[in-house]
C-alpha positions in Angstrom: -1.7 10.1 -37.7 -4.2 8.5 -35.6 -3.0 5.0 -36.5 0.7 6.4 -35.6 -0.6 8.0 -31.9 -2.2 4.2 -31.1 0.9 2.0 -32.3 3.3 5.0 -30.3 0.6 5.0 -27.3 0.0 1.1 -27.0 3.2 0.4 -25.4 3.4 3.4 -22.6 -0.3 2.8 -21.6 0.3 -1.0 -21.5 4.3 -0.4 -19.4 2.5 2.6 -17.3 -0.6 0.2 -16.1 1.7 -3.0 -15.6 3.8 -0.8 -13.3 1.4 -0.1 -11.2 0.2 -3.7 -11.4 3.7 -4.6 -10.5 4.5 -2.6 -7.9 1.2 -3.4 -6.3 1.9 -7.1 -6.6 5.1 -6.3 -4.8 3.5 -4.4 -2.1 1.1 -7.1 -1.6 1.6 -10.8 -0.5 -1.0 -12.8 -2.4 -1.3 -15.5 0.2 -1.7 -12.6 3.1 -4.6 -11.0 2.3 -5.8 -9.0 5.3 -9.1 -7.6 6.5 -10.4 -6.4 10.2 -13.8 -7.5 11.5 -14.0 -4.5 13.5 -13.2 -0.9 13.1 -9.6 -0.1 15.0 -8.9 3.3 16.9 -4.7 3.5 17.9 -3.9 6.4 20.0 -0.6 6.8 22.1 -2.2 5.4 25.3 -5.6 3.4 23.6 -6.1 0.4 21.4 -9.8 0.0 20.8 -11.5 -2.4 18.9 -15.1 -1.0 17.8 -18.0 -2.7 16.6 -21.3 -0.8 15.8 -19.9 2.5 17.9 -19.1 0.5 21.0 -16.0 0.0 22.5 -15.7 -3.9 22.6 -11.9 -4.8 23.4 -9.9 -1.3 25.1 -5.8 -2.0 25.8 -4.6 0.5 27.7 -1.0 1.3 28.0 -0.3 -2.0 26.0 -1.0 -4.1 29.3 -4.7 -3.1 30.7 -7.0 -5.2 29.0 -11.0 -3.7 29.3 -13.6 -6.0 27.4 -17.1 -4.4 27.5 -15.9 -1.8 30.2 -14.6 -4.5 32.6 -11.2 -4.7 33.3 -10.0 -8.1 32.8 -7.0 -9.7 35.4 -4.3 -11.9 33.2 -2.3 -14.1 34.1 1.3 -13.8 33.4 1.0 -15.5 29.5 -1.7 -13.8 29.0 0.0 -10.7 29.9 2.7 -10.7 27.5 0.5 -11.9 24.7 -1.3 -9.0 25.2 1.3 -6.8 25.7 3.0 -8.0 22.1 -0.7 -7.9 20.6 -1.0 -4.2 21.2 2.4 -3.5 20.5 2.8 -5.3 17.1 -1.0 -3.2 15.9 0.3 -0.6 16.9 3.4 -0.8 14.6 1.5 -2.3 11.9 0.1 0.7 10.4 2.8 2.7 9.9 4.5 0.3 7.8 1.7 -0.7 6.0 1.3 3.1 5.2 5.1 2.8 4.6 5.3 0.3 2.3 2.0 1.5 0.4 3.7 5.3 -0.2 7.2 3.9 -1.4 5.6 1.9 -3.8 3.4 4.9 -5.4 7.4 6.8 -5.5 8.8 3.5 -6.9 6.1 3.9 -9.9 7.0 7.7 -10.2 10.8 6.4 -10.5 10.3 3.3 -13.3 8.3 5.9 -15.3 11.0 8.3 -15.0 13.3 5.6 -16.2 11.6 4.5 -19.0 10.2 7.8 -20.2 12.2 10.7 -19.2 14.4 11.0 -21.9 11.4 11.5 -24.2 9.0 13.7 -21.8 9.1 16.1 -19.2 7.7 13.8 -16.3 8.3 16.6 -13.6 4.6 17.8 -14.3 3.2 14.9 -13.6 5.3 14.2 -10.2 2.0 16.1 -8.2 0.2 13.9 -9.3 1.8 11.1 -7.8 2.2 12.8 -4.5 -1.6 13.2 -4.4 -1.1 9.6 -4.4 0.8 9.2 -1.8 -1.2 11.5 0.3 -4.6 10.0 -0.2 -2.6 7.1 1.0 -1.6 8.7 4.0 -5.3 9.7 4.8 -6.7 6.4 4.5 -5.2 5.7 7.6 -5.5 9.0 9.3 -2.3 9.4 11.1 -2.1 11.8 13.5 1.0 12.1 16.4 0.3 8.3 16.6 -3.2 8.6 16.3 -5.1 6.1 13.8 -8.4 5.4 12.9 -9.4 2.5 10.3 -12.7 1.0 9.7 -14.0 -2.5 8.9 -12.4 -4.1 5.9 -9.6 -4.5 4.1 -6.0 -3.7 5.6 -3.5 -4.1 2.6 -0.4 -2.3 1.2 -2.6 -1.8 -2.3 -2.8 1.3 -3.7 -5.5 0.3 -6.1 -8.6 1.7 -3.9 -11.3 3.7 -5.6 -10.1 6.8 -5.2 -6.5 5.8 -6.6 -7.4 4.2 -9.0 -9.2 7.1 -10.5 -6.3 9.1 -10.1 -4.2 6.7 -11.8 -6.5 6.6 -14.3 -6.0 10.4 -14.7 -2.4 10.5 -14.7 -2.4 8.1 -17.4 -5.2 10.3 -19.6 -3.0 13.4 -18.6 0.1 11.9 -19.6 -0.7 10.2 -22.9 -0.8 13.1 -24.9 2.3 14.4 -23.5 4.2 11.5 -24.1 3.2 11.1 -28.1 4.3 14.5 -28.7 7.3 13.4 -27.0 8.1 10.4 -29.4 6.6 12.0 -32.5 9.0 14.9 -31.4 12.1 12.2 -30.8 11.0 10.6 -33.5 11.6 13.2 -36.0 14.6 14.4 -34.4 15.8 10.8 -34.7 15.0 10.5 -38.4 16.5 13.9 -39.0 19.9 12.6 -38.1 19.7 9.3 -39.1 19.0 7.9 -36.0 16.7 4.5 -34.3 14.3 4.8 -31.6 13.7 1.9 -30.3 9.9 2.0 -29.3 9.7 -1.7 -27.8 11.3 -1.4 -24.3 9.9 1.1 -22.2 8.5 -2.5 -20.0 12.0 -3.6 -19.8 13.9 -0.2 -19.1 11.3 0.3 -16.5 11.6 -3.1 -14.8 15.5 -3.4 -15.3 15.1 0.7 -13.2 13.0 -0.4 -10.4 13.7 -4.4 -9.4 15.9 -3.6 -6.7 13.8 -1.1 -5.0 11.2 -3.1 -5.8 12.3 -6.2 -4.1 13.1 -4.2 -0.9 9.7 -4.0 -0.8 8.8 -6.5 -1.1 11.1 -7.9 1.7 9.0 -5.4 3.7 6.0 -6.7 2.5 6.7 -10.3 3.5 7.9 -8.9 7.0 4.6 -7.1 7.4 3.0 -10.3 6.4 4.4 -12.3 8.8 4.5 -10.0 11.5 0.2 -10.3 11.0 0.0 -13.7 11.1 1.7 -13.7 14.2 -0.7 -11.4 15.6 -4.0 -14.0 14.3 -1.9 -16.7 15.8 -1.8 -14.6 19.1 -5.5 -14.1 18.9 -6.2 -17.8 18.6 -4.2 -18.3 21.4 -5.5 -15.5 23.8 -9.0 -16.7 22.7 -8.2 -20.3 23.8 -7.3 -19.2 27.4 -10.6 -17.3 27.7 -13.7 -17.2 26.1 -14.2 -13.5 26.5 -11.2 -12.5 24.4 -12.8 -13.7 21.3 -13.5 -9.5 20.8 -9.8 -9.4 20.7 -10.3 -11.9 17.1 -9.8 -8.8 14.9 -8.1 -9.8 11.6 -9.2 -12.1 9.4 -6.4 -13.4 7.0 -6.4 -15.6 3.7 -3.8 -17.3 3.1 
């Protein structure tokens, strides 16, 4: 029986964790890695770029540029750089939070498709939404309110703490989905039946490719919105030494 749970388990496990790789990889533009230098605080009115608990760049209102307390006068350029800095962080992190919490409900969806017909997968769905909300957290919205520390800034959903919960869906799932097949399986025999064991990877991915390349169109728009914005800190920094405490992201490409 053991030797029947592994060959039955071996290809859910494997289809469950490249799912996960998958959407991941959609959610996330290999040649747009992101981090921040600094930590970021976004209010309605605020955007404040923070190193070692002090205030270092402050943009109020999306025009009002503070660096180190003093208010800095710009010249008309400047001006609407800065004003398209501040506005383009400030949409950033919802759709990175966006694109990050569709993908966790895109997984949820392939494993529907590939395994609902042999398990229940509503008593799993929680788990999933813990998911999504630990998601949420991590960037601590509030009314328009954000807070996000130095480091990376990426649609994965493979953190720490995600990753242990995937790694708990997947042990909480397992044994649910062999008595599922063994189930199917003898139902299937019973009436004469095949169940054909070696496409749950290609049910799945045949489910979710067009959600998952709207995604990834967001993705790539997310991606290039960014690089617009370490263009526009280059740019701001070569009018004015000062603004190099507005150089906050750091991207590989």
């Amino acid at each position: 029986m053991n030797t029947l749970k592994n060959k039955l388990a071996l290809p859910v496990i494997a289809s469950t964790l490249l799912l996960f790789n998958s959407v991941s990889a959609n959610a996330h533009n290999n040649e747009c890695h992101l981090s921040l230098k600094n930590d970021l605080s976004v209010t309605p009115d605020h955007i404040r770029i923070i190193e070692d608990d002090e205030t270092m760049v402050d943009i109020y209102k999306d025009r009002i540029l503070f660096i180190k307390g003093e208010q800095i006068q710009l010249t008309d350029k400047q001006q609407s750089m800065i004003n398209e800095y501040s506005t383009s962080i400030r949409k950033a992190i919802p759709e990175v939070t966006e694109i990050a919490i569709e993908a966790v409900g895109l997984a949820f969806e392939g494993l529907n498709a590939g395994l609902g017909k042999f398990v229940d997968m509503e008593v799993h769905e929680d788990k999933f939404k813990i998911i999504q909300e630990k998601i949420r957290e991590k960037y601590n919205s509030n009314e328009g309110r954000y807070s996000i520390t130095e480091g990376e800034f990426n649609m994965d959903i493979d953190d720490g703490e995600v990753d242990e919960l995937v790694n708990e869906i997947v042990d909480d799932m397992v044994p649910t989905i062999i008595g599922g097949l063994i189930s199917n399986m003898g139902q299937a025999i019973a009436s004469g039946d095949d169940i054909d064991f070696d496409n749950f990877g290609e049910n799945i991915e045949r489910e979710i490719e067009a959600k998952a390349d709207l995604i990834e169109v967001k993705a790539d728009a997310f991606c290039n919105s960014m690089k617009r914005v370490d263009k526009l800190e280059q740019a701001l920094v070569a009018t004015n030494p000062k603004f190099v405490y507005l150089d906050l992201l750091e991207i590989e490409h």
